[in-house]
Residue frames relative to the residue before (quaternion, step in Angstrom):
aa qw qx qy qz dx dy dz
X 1.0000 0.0000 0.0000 0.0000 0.00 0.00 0.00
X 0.6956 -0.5086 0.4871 0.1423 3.65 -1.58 0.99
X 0.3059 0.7481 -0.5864 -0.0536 3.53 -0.70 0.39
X 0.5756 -0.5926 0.3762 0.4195 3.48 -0.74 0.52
X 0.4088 -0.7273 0.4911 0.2506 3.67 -1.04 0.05
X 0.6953 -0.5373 0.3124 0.3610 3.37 -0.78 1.20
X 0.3266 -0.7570 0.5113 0.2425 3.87 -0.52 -0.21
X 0.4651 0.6406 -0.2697 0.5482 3.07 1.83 0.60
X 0.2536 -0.7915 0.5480 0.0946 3.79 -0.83 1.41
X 0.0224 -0.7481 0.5614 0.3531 3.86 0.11 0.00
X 0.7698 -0.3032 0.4765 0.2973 2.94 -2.19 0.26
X 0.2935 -0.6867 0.5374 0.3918 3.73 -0.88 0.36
X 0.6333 -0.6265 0.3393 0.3020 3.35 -1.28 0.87
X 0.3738 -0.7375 0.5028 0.2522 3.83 -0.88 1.11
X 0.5812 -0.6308 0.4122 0.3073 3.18 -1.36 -0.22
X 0.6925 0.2153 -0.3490 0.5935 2.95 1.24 0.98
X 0.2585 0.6247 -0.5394 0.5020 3.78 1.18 1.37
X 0.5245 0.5634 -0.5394 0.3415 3.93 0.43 0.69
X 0.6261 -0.2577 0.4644 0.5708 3.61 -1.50 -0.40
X 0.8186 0.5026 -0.2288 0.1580 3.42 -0.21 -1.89
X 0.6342 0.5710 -0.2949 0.4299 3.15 1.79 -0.64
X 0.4406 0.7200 -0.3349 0.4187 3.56 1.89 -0.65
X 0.1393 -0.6559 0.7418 -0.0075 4.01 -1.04 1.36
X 0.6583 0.4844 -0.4990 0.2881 3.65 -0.85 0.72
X 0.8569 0.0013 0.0335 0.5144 3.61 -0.53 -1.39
X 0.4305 -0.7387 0.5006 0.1358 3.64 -0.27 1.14
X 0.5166 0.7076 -0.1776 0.4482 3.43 1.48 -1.69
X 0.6049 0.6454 -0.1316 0.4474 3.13 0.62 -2.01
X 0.7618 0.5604 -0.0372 0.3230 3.14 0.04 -1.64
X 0.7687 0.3978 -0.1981 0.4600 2.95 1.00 -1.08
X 0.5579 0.6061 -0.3671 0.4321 3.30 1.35 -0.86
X 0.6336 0.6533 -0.2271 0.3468 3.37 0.81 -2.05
X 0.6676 0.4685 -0.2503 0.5217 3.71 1.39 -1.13
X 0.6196 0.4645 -0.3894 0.4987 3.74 0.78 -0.56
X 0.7779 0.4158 -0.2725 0.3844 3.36 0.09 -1.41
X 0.4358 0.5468 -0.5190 0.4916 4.11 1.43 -0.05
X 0.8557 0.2809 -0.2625 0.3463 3.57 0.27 -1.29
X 0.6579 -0.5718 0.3397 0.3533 3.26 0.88 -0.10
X 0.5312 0.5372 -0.4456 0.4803 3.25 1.58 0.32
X 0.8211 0.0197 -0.3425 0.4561 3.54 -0.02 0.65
X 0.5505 -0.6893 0.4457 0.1520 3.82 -1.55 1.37
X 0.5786 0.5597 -0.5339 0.2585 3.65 0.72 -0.61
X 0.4196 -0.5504 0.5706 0.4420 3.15 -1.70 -0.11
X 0.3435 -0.7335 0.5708 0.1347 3.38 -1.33 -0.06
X 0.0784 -0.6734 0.7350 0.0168 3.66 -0.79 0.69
X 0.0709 -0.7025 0.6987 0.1154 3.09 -0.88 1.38
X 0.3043 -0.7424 0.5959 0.0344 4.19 -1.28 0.43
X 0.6486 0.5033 -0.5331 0.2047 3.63 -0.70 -0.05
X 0.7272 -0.3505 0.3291 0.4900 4.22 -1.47 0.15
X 0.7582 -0.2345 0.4893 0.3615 3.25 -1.84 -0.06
X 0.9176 0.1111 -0.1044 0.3672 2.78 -1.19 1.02
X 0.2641 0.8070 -0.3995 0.3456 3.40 1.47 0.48
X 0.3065 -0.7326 0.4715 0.3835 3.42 1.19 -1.32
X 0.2592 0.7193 -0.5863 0.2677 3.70 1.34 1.31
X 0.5842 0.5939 -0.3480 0.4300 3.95 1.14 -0.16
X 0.4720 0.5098 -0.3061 0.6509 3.54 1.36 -0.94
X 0.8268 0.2667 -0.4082 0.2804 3.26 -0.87 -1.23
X 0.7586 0.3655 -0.3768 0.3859 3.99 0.80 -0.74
X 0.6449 0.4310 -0.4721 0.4188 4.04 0.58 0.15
X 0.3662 0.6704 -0.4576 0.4551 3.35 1.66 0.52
X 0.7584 0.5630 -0.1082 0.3101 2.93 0.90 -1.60
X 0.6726 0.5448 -0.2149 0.4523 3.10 1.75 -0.93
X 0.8104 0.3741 -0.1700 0.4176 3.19 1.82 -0.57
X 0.4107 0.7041 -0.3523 0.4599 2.63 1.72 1.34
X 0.6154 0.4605 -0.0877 0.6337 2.97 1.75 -1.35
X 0.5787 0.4713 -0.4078 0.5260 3.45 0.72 -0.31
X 0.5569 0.5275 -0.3082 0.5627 4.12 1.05 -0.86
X 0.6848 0.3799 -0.3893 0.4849 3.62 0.73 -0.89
X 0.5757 -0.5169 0.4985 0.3911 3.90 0.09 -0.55
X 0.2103 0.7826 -0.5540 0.1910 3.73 1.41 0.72
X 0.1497 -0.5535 0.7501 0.3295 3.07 -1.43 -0.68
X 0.1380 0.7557 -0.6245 0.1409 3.59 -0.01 1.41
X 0.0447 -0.6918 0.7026 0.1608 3.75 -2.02 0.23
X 0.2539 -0.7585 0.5842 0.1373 2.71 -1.72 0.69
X 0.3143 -0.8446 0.4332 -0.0141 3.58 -0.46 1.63
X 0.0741 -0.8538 0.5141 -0.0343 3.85 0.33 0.83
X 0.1661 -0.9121 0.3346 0.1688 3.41 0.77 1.35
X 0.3431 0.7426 -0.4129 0.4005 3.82 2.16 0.00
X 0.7348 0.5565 -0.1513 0.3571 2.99 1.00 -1.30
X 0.6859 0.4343 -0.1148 0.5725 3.76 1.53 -1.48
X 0.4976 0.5880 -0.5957 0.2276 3.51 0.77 -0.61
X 0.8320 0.1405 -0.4050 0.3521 3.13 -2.21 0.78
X 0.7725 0.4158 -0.2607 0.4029 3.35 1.18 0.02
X 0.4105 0.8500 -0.2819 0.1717 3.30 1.61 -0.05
X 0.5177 0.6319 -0.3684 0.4438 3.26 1.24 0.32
X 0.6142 0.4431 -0.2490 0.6037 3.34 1.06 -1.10
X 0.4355 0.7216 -0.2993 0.4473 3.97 0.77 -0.58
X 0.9269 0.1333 -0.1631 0.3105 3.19 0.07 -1.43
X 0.0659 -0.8992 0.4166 -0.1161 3.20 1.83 -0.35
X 0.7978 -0.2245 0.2879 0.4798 3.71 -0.69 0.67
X 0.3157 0.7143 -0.5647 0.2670 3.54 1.13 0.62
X 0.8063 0.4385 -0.2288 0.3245 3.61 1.17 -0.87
X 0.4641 0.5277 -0.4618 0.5412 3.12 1.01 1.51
X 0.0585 0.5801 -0.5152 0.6283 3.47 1.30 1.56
X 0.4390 -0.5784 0.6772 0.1187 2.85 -1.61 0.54
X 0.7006 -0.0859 0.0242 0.7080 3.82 1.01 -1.06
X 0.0386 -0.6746 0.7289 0.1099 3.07 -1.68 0.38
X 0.2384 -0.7122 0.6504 0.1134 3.44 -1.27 0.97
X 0.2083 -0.7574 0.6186 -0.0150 3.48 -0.70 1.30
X 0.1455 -0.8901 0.4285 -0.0541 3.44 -0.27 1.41
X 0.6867 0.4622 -0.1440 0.5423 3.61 -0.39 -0.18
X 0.4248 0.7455 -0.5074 -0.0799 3.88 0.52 -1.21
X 0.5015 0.5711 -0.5381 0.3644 3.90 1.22 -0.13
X 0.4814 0.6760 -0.3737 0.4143 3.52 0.86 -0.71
X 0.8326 0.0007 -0.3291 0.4456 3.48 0.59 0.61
X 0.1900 0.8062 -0.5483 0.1153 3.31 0.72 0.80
X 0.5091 0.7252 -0.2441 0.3942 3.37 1.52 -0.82
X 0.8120 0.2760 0.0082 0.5142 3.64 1.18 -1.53
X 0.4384 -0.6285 0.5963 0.2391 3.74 -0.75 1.56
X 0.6380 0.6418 -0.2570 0.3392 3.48 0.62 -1.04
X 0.5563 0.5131 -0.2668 0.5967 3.53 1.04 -1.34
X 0.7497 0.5208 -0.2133 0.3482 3.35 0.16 -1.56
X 0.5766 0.6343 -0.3076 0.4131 3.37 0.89 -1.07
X 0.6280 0.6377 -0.1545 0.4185 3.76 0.95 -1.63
X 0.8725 0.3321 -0.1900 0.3040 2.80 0.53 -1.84
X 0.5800 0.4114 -0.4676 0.5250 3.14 1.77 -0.03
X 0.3875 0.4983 -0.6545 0.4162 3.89 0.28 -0.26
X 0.6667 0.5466 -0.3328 0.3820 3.68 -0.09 -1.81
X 0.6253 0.6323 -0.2750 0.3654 3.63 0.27 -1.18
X 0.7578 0.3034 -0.1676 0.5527 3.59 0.44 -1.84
X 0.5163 0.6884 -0.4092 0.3035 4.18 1.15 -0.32
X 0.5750 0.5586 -0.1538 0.5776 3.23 1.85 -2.11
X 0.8223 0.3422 -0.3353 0.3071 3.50 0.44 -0.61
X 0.6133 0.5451 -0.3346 0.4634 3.24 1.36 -0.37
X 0.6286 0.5312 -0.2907 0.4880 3.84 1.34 -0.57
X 0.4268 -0.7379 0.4496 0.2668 3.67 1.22 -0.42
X 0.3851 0.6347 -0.4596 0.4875 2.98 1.36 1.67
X 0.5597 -0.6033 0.5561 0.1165 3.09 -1.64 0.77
X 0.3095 0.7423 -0.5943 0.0052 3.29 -1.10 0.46
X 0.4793 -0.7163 0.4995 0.0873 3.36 -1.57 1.02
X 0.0615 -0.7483 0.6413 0.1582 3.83 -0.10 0.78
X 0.2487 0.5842 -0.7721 0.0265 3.08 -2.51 0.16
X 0.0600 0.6159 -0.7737 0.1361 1.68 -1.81 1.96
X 0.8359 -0.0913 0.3632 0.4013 3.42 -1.93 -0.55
X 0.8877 0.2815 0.1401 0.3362 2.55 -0.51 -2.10
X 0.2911 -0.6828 0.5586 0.3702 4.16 -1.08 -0.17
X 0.8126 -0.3788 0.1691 0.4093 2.85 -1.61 0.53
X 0.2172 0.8428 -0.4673 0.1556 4.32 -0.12 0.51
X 0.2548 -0.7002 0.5757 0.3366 3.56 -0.88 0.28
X 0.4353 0.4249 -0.6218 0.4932 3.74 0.69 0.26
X 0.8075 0.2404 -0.4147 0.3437 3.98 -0.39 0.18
X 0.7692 -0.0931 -0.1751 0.6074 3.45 1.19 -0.46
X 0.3357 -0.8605 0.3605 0.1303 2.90 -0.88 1.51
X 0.5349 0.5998 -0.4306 0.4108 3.70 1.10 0.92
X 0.3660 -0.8291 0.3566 0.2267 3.42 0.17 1.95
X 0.6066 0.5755 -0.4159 0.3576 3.64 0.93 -0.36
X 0.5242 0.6255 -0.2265 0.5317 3.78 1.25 -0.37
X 0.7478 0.5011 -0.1553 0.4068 3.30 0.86 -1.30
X 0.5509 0.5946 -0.2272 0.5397 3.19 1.95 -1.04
X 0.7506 0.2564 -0.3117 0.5232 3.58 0.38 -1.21
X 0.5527 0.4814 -0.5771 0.3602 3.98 0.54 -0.33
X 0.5535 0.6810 -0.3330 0.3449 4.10 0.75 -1.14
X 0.7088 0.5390 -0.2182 0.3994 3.40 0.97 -1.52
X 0.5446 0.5788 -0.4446 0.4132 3.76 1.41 -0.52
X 0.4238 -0.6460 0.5569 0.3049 3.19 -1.63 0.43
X 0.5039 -0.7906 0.3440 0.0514 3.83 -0.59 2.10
X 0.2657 0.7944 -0.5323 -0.1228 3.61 -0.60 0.46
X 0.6686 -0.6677 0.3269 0.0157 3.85 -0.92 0.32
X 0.0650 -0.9120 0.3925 -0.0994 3.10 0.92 1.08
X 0.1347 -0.6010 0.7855 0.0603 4.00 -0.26 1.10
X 0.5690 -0.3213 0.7120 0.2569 1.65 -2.44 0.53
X 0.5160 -0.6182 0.4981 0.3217 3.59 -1.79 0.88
X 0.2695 -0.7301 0.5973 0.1938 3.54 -1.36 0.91
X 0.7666 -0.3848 0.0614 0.5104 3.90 -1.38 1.27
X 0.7292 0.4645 -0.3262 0.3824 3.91 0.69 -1.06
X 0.7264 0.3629 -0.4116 0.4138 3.36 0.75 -0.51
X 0.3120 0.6535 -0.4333 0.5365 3.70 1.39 -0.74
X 0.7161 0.4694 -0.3435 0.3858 4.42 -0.19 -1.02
X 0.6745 0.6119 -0.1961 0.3637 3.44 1.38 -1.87
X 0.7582 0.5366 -0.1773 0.3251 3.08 1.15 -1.53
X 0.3409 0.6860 -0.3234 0.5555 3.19 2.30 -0.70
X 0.9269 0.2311 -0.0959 0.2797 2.93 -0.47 -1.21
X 0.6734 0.4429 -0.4152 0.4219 3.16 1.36 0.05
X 0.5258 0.6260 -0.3561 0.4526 3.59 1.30 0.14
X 0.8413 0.2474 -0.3286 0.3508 2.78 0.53 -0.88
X 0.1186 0.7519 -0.5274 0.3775 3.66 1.89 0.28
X 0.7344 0.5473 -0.1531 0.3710 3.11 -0.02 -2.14
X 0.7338 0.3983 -0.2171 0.5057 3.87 0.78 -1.10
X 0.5664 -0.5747 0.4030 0.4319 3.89 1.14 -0.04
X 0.6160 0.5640 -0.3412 0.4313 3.82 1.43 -0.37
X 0.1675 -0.6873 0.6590 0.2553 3.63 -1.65 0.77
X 0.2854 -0.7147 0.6165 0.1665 3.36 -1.70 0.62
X 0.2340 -0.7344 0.6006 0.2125 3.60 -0.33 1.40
X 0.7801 -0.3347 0.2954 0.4384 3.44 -2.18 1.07
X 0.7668 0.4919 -0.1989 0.3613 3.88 0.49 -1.59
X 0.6592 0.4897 -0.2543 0.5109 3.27 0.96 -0.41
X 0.6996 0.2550 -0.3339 0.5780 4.06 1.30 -0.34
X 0.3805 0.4115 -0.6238 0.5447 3.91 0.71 0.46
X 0.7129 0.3614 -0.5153 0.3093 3.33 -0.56 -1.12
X 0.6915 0.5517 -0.2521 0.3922 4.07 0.43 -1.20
X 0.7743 0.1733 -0.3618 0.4894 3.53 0.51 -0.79
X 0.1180 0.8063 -0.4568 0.3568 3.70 1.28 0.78
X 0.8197 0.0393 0.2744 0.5013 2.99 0.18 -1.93
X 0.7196 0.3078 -0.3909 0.4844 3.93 0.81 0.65
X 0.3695 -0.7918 0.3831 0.2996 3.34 -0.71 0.83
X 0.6963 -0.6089 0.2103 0.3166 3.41 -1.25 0.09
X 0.2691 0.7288 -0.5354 0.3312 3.55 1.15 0.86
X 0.6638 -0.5018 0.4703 0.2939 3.53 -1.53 0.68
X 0.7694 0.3782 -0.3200 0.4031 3.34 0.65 -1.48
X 0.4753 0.5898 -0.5109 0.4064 3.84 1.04 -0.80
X 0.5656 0.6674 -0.2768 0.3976 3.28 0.16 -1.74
X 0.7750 0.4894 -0.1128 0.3834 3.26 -0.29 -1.43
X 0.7854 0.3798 -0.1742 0.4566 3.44 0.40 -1.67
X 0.7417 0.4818 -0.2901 0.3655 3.04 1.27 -0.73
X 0.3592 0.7370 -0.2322 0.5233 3.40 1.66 -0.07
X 0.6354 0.5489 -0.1528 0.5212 3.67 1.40 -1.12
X 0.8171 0.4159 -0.1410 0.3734 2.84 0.97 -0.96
X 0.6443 0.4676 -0.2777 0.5377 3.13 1.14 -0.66
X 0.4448 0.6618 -0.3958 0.4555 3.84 1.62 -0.18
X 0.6349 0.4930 -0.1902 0.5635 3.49 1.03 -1.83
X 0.7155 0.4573 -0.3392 0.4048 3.58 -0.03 -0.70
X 0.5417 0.5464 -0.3760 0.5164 3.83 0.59 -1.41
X 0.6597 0.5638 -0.2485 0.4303 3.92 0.19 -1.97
X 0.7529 0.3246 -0.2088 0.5330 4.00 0.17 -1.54
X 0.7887 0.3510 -0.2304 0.4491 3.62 0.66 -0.29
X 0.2964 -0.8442 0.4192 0.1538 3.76 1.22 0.10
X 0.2248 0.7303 -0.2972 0.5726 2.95 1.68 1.04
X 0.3631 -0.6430 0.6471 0.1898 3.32 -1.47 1.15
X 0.4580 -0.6362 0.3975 0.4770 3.84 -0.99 0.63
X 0.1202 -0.7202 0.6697 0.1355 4.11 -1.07 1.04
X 0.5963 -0.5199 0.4506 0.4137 3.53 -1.25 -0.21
X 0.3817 0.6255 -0.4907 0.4714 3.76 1.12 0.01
X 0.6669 0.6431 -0.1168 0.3578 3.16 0.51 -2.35
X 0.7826 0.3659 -0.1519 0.4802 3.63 0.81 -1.39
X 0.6783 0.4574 -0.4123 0.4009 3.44 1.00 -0.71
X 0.3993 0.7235 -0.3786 0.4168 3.46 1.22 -1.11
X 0.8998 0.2312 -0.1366 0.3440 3.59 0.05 -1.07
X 0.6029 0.4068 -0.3959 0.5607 3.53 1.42 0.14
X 0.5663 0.4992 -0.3644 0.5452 3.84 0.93 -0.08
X 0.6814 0.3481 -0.4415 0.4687 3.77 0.78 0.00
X 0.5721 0.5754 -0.3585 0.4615 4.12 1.20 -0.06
């Protein structure tokens, strides 16, 4: 059977957008890798604050399973709210879907309504799907108890925020990954003065990539301060 295609282009995948590049839950990780290839069925509700890295870990996923020969989607519910019926359409004949964003409709019965309609569709077709969100499963965020039930029933994992050592790993394993070394003086200075969100982290990782590259330059602590003192 035919399903329509999201209306949604992803990003091409970086060189640190993988599982392996991921510093936090280990636990997590492992599941997220099974349930790409298809070696393990549960669903999964991943949970932790902003900036945790619940966006990383599922366009990981998609470009894992997409590597395996899935037929996988990613579903960024920021993006579908008020439209999320029309959205999921025959979405649940996918093999996986990763449902992103899910606070993004706490606001709309409507949204909510779908995603459980959608929900009992994926299960009845023998599809997979991956939630993230904020928040756990609660009617104080969505307040339609039938939603809350099937979100409750996933098996849950937890995403801190990264403390100063793992914040160091994630340095250094990115920029490993990007061909770049951070000396000791150069990640004091950083976990100094950037906080401990993925996307900071991350973006700030970009930059000091782009810079090193336009400057033909190894990364120095001049180099690094230079570019977090212009933000």
């Amino acid at each position: 059977m035919t399903h329509p295609q999201l209306p949604l282009r992803l990003p091409p995948v970086a060189p640190d957008q993988h599982l392996a590049a991921f510093v936090g839950s280990e636990a997590a990780c492992h599941l997220l890798a099974a349930a790409a290839r298809g070696e393990h069925d549960d669903w999964l509700y991943l949970c932790g604050p902003a900036g945790s890295g619940k966006t990383h870990l599922l366009l990981a996923v998609v470009a894992e399973a997409q590597a395996a020969g899935r037929d996988v989607r990613y579903l960024p519910l920021n993006v579908f709210a008020g439209s999320l019926d029309m959205a999921l359409q025959g979405q649940e004949h996918s093999n996986l879907v990763c449902v992103d964003a899910l606070d993004a409709i706490a606001g709309s019965m409507a949204d909510q309504e779908a995603l459980f309609h959608f929900h009992n569709r994926a299960r009845a077709a023998g599809s997979q799907l991956i939630y993230a969100a904020r928040a756990v499963p609660s009617v104080d965020v969505w307040p339609l108890p039938d939603l809350v039930s099937r979100l409750s029933q996933c098996s849950r994992a937890y995403l801190p925020l990264l403390d100063d050592e793992g914040r160091r790993e994630l340095l250094q394993r990115r920029a490993a990954l990007r061909g770049m070394v951070l000396e000791p003086v150069v990640l004091d200075y950083v976990l100094r003065r950037v906080g401990r969100d993925l996307a900071s982290l991350t973006e700030l990782i970009n930059r000091i990539d782009r810079a090193s590259l336009a400057a033909k330059r190894r990364v120095t602590l001049p180099l690094v301060r230079a570019i977090i003192e212009q933000t």
